[in-house]
C-alpha positions as CSV (number, residue, x, y, z in Angstrom):
1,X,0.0,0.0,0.0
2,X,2.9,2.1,-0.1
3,X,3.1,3.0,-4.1
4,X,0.1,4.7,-4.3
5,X,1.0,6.9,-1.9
6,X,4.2,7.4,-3.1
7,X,3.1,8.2,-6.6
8,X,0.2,10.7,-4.7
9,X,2.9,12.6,-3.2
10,X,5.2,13.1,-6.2
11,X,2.1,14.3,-8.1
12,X,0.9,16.6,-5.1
13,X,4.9,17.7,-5.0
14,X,4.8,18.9,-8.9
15,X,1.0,20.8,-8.4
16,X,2.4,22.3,-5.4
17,X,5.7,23.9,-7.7
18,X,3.9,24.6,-10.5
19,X,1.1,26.6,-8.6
20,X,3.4,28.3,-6.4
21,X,5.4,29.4,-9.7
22,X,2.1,30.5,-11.3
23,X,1.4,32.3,-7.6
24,X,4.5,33.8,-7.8
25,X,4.2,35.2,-11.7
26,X,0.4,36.3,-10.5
27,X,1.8,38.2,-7.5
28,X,4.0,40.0,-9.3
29,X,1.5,41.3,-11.9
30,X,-0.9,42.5,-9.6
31,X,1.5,44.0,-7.6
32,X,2.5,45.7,-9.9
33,X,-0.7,46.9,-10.7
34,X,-1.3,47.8,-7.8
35,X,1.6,50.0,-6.9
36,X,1.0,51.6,-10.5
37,X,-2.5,52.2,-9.3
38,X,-1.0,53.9,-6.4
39,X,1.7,55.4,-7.4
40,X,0.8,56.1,-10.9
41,X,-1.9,58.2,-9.9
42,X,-4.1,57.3,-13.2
């Protein structure tokens, strides 16, 4: 009972890099947004 397990936690490792990447390219846009928002002034 130990491989599918295994293989669950591999699959949960790659979700978990590839969403915080995607988090990470997100967070940055809308950061940047936001501090144009603020200081951009328009």
């Amino acid at each position: 009972g130990r491989a599918p397990a295994q293989r669950q936690s591999v699959a949960e490792a790659v979700l978990k890099s590839a969403a915080r990447a995607a988090a990470s390219q997100a967070g940055r846009s809308i950061m940047r947004g936001v501090l144009g928002t603020i200081f951009g002034g328009r």
